[in-house]
ZADO-1210 file (C-alpha; in nm, 4 decimals, padded with zeros to 6 digits):
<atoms>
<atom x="11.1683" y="06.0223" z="07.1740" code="UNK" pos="1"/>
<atom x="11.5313" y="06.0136" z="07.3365" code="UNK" pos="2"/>
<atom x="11.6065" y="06.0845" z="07.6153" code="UNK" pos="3"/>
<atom x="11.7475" y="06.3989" z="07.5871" code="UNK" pos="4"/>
<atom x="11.4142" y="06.5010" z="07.4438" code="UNK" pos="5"/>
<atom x="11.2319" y="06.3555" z="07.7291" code="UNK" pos="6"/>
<atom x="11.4451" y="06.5484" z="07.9705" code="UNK" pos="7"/>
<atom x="11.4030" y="06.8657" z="07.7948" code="UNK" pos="8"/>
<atom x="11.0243" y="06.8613" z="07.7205" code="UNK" pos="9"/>
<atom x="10.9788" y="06.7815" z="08.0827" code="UNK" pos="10"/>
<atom x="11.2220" y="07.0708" z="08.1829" code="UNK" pos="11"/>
<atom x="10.9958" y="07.2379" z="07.8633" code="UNK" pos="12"/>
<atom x="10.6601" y="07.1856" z="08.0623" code="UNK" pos="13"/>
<atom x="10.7849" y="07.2787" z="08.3890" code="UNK" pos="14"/>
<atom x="10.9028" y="07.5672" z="08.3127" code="UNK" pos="15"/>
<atom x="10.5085" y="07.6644" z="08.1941" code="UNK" pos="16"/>
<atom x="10.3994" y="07.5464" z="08.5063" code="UNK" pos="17"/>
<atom x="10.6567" y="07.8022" z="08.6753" code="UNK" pos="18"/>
<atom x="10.5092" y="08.0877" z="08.4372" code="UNK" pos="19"/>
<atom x="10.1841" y="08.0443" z="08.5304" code="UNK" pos="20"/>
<atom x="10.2130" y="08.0001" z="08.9764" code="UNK" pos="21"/>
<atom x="10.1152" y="08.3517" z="09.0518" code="UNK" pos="22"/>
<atom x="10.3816" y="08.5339" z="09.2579" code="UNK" pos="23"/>
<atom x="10.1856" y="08.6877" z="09.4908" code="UNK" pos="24"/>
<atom x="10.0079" y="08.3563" z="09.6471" code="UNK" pos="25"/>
<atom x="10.4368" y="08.2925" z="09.7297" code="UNK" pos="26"/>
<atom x="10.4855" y="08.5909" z="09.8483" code="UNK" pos="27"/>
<atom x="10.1967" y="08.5387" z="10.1000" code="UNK" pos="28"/>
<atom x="10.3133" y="08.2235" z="10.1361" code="UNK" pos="29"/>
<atom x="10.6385" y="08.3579" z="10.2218" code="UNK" pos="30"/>
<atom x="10.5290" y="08.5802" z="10.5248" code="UNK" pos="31"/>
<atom x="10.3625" y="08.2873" z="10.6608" code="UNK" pos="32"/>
<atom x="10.6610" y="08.0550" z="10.7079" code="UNK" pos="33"/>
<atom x="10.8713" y="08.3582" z="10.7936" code="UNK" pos="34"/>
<atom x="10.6329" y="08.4402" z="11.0868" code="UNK" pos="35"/>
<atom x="10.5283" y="08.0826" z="11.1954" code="UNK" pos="36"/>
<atom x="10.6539" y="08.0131" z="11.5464" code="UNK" pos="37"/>
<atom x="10.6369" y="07.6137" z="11.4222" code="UNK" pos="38"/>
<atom x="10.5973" y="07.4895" z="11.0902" code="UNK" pos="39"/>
<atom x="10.4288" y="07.1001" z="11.0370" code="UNK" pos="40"/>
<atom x="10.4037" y="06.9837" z="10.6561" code="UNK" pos="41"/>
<atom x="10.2249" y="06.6939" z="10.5731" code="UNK" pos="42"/>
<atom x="10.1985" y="06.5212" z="10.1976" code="UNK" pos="43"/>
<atom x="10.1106" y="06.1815" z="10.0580" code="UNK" pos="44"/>
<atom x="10.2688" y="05.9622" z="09.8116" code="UNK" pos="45"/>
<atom x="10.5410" y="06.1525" z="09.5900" code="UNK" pos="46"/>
<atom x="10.3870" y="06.4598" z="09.7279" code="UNK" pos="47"/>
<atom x="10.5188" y="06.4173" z="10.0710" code="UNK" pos="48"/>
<atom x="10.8683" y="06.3380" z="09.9276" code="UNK" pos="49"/>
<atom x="10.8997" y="06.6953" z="09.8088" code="UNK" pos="50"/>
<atom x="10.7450" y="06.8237" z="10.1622" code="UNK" pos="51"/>
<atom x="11.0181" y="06.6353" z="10.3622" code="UNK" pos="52"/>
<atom x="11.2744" y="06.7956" z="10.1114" code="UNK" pos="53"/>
<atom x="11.0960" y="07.1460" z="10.1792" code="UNK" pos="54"/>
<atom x="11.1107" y="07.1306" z="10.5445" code="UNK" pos="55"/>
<atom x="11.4896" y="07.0021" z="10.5722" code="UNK" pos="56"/>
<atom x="11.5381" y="07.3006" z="10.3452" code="UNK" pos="57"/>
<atom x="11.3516" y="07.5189" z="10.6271" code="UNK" pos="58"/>
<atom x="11.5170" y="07.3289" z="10.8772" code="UNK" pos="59"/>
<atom x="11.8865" y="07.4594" z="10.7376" code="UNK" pos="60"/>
<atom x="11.7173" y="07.8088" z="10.7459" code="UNK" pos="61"/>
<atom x="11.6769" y="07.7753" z="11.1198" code="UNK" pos="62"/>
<atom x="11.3086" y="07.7079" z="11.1237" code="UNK" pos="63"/>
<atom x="11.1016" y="07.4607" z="11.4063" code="UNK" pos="64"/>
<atom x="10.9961" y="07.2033" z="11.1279" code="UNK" pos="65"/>
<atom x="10.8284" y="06.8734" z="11.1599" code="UNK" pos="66"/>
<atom x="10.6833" y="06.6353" z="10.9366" code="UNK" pos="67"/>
<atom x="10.3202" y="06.4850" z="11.0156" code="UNK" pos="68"/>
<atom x="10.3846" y="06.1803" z="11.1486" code="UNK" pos="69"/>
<atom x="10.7296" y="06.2189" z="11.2636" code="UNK" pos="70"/>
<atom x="10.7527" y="06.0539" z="11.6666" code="UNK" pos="71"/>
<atom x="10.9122" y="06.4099" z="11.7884" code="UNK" pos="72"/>
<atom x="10.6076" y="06.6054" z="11.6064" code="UNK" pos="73"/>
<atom x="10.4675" y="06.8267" z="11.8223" code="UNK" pos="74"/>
<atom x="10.0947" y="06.9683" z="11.9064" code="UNK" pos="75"/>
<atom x="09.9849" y="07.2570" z="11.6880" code="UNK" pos="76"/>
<atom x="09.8536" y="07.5992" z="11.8076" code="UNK" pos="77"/>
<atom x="09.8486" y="07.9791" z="11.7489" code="UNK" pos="78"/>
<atom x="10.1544" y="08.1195" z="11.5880" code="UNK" pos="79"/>
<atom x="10.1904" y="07.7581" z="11.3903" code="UNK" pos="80"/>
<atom x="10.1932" y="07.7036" z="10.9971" code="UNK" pos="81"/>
<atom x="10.0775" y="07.3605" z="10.8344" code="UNK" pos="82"/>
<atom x="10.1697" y="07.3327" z="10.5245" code="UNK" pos="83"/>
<atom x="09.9823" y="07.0889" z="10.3274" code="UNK" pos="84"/>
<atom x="09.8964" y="06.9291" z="09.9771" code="UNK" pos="85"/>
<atom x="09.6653" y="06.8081" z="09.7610" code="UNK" pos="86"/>
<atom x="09.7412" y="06.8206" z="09.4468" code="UNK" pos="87"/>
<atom x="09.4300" y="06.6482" z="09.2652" code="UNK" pos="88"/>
<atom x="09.2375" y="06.9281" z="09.5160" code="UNK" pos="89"/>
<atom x="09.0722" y="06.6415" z="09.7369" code="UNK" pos="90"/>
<atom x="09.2805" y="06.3888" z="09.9743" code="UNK" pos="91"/>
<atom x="09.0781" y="06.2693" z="10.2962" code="UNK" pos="92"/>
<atom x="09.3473" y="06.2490" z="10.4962" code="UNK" pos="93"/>
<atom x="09.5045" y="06.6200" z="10.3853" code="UNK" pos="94"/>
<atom x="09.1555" y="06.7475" z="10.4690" code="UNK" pos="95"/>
<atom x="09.1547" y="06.6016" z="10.7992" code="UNK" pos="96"/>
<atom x="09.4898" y="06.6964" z="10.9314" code="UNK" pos="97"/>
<atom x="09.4089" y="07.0802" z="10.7981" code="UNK" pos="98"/>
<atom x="09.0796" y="07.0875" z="11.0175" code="UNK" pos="99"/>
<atom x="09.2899" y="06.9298" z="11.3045" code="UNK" pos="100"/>
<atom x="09.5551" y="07.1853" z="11.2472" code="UNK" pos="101"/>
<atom x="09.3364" y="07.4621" z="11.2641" code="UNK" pos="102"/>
<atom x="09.1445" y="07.3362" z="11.5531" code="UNK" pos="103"/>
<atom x="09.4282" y="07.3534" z="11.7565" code="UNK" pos="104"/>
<atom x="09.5019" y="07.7310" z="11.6500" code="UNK" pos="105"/>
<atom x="09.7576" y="07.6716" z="11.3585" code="UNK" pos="106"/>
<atom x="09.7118" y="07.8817" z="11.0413" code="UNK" pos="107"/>
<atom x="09.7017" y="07.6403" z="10.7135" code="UNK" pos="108"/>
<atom x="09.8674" y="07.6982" z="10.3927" code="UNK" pos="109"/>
<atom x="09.7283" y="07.4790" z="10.0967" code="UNK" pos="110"/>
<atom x="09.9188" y="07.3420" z="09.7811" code="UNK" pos="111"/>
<atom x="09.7029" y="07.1980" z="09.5037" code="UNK" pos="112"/>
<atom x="09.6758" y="07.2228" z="09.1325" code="UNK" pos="113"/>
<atom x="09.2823" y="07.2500" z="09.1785" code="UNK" pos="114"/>
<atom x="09.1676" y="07.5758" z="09.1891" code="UNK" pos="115"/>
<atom x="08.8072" y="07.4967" z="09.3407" code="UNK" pos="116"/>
<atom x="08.8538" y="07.2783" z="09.5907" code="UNK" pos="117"/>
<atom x="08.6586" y="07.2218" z="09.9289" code="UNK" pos="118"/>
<atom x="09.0324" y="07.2194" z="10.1082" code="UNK" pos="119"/>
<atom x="09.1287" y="07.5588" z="09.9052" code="UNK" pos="120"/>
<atom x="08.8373" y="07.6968" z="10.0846" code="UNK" pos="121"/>
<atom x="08.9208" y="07.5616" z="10.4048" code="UNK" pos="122"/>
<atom x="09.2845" y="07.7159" z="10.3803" code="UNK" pos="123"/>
<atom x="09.4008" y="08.0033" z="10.5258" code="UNK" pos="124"/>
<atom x="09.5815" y="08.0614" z="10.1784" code="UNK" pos="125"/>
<atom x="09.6248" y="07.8814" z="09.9329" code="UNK" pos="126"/>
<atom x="09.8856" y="07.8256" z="09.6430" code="UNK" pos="127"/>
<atom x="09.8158" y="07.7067" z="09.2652" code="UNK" pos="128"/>
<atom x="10.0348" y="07.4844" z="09.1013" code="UNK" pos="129"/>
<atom x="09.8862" y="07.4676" z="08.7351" code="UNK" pos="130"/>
<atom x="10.0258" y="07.1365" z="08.6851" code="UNK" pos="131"/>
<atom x="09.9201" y="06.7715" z="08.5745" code="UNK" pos="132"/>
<atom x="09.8262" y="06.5435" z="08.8642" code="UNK" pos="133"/>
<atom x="09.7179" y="06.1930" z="08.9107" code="UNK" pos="134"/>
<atom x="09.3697" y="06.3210" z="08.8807" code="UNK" pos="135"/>
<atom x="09.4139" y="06.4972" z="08.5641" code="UNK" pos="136"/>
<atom x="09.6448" y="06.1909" z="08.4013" code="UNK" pos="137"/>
<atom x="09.3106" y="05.9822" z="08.4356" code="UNK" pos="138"/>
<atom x="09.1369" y="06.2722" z="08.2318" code="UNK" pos="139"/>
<atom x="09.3229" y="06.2238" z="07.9407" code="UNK" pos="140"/>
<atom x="09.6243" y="06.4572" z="08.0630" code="UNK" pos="141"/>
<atom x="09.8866" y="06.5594" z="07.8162" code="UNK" pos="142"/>
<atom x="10.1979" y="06.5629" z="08.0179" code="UNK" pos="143"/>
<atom x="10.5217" y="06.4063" z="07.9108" code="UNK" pos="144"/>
<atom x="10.5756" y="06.2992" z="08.2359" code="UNK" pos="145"/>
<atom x="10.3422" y="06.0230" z="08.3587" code="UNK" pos="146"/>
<atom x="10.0613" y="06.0814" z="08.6383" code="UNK" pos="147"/>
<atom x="10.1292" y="06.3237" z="08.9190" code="UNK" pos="148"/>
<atom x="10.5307" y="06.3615" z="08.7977" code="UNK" pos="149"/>
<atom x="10.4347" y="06.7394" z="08.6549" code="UNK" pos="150"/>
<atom x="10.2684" y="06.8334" z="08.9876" code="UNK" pos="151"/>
<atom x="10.5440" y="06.6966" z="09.1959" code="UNK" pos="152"/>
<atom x="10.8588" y="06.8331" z="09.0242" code="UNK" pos="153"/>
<atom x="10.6715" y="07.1697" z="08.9595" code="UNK" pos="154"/>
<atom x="10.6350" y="07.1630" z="09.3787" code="UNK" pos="155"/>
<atom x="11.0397" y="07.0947" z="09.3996" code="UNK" pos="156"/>
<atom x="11.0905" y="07.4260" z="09.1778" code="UNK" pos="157"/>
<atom x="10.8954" y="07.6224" z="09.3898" code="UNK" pos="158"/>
<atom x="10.9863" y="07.4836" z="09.7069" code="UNK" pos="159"/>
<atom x="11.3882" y="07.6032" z="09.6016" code="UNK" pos="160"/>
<atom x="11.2743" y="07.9103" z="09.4632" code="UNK" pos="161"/>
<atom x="11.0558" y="07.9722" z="09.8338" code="UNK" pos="162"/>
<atom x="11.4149" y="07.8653" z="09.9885" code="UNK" pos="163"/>
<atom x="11.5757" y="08.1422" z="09.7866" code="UNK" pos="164"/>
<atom x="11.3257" y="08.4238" z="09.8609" code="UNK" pos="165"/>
<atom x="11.3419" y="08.3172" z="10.2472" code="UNK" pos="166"/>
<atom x="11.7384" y="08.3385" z="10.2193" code="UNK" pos="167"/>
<atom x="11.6668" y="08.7040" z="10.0713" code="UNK" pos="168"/>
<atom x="11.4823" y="08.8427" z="10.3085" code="UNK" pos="169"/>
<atom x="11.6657" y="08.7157" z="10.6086" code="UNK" pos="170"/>
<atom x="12.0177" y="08.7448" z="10.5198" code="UNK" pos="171"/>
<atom x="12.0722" y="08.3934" z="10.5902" code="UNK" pos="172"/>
<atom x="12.4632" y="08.3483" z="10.4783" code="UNK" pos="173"/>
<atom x="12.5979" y="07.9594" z="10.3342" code="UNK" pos="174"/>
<atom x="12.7839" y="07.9315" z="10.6263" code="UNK" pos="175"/>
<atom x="12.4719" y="07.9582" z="10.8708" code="UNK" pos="176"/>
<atom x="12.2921" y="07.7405" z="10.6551" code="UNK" pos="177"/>
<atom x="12.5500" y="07.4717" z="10.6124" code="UNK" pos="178"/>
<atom x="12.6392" y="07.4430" z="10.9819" code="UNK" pos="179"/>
<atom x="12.2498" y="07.3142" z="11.0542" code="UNK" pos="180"/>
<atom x="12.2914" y="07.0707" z="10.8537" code="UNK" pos="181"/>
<atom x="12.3441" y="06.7392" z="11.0007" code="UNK" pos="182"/>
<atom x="12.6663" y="06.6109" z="11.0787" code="UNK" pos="183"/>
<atom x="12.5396" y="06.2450" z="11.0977" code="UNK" pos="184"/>
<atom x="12.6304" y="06.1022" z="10.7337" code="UNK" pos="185"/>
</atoms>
């Protein structure tokens, strides 16, 4: 293949993977984050790449965001969001932190491409994405894009199109957006 071809069977299969996330789990999903007092999001590997693009994006949108981890991160309680994933359905550490989280009050919103998974249960909601992951590349996936690449740049889709939605229902204008970003590039 070239890789123009490549680019646009990736682009092909992503664009199935968009077709088939059901809206309403995102619309949920988007009431959460709209009514979360704090919002923490946590992801390994790749997966937490997208989540620290995600919660810059909430950041610009004038949203308390932290990543897991981060040194300023602070305690979760009531009125929180996590926002977690797991895309093969099963990461110890992902389970963990969402049974931490919700100990301490926080509501927990769940991204995975496994439909039956113990954390899905665990969730207070929880949103399919229908994609290859590392678990399903083992399987004998048929993906053009190698292990987990599906799941991850199906989550970047959604996270912009989540952005866009927010940006909706808020009335958020480019100018209020652009001025949180940071000034220290």
């Amino acid at each position: 293949m070239t890789l123009e071809q490549d680019m646009r069977s990736a682009l092909s299969e992503l664009g199935d993977v968009a077709d088939r996330v059901e809206p309403a789990q995102v619309d949920h999903a988007c009431r959460m984050i709209t009514e979360a007092r704090h919002i923490m999001l946590y992801g390994c590997g790749r997966e937490g790449l997208q989540m620290r693009g995600f919660a810059m994006r909430l950041h610009h949108l004038g949203h308390s965001v932290s990543m897991q981890g981060d040194m300023a991160a602070p305690p979760l309680a009531a009125g929180d969001l996590f926002i977690a994933s797991a895309g093969p359905g099963v990461v110890a550490t992902v389970s963990a932190l969402m049974g931490q989280a919700k100990q301490g009050g926080a509501s927990v919103l769940f991204l995975t491409a496994q439909v039956s998974s113990e954390a899905a249960n665990d969730a207070d909601h929880t949103i399919i994405i229908p994609a290859q992951t590392m678990a399903d590349d083992r399987e004998g996936g048929n993906s053009t894009l190698p292990m987990g690449s599906l799941y991850e740049g199906a989550m970047f889709v959604l996270f912009e199109a989540i952005i866009l939605a927010l940006i909706r229902a808020s009335g958020e204008r480019p100018q209020s957006i652009r001025a949180r970003h940071t000034n220290m590039e």
